[in-house]
KOLKOLVEX-774620 format. One record per residue (C-alpha): residue in three letters; z, y, x. Coordinates in steps of 0.1 Angstrom, whole numbers, padded with zeros to 4 digits, always signed. Layout:
AlaZYX...
//
This chain:
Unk+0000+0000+0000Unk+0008+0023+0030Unk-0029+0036+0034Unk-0037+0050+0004Unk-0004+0068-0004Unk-0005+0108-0007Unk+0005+0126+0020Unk+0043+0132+0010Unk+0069+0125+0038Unk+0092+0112+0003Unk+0067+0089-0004Unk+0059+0073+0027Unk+0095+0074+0036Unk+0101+0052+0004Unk+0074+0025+0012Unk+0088+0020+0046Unk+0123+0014+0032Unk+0109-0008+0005Unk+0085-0027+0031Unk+0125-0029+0055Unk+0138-0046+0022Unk+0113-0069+0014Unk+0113-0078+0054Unk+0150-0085+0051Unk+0151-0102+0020Unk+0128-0130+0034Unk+0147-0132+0064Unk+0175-0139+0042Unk+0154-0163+0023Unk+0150-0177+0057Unk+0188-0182+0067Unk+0196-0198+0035Unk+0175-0224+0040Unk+0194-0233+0071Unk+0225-0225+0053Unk+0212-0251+0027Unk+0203-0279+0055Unk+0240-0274+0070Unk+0255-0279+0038Unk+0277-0250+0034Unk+0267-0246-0007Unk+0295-0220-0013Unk+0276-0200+0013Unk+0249-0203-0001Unk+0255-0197-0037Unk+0271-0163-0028Unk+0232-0155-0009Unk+0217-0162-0039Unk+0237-0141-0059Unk+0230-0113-0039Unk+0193-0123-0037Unk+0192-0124-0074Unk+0205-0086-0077Unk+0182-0076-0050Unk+0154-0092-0070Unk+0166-0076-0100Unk+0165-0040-0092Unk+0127-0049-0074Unk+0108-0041-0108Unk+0127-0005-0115Unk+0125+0004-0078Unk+0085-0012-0077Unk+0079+0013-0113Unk+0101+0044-0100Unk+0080+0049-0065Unk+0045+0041-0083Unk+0053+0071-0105Unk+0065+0086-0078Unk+0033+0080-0061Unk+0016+0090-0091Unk+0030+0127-0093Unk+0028+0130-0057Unk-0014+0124-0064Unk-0014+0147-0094Unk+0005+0176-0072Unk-0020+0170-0044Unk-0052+0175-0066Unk-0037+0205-0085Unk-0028+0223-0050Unk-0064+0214-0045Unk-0073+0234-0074Unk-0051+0266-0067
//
């Protein structure tokens, strides 16, 4: 998504923080897995939980930067205007 964002240091700033959480969340993904293989479920139970609100929140914070994006876009073309 990075290369067609406008040119708003908000925006981009947000789409690096949401491509560090995505990056984290699989390496997460990654050590519960070996959680899993050591047997430790309590562990990871209390991953997934925290996963799970992570996951959650993904579909406000995904539809709060696209508008974002999208006003960012619309402010762009009316300063192209003025």
């Amino acid at each position: 998504m990075s290369e067609n964002l406008p040119d708003d240091p908000l925006v981009k700033l947000l789409d690096r923080l949401i491509q560090n959480n995505s990056a984290l969340v699989a390496t997460v993904e990654d050590i519960a897995l070996w959680i899993d293989q050591q047997g430790d479920p309590h562990s990871l139970a209390r991953i997934h939980e925290h996963l799970a609100t992570i996951r959650d929140n993904s579909e406000v914070v995904q539809a709060s930067f696209a508008e974002l994006v999208a006003r960012a876009a619309l402010k762009h073309e009316e300063d192209l205007e003025d």
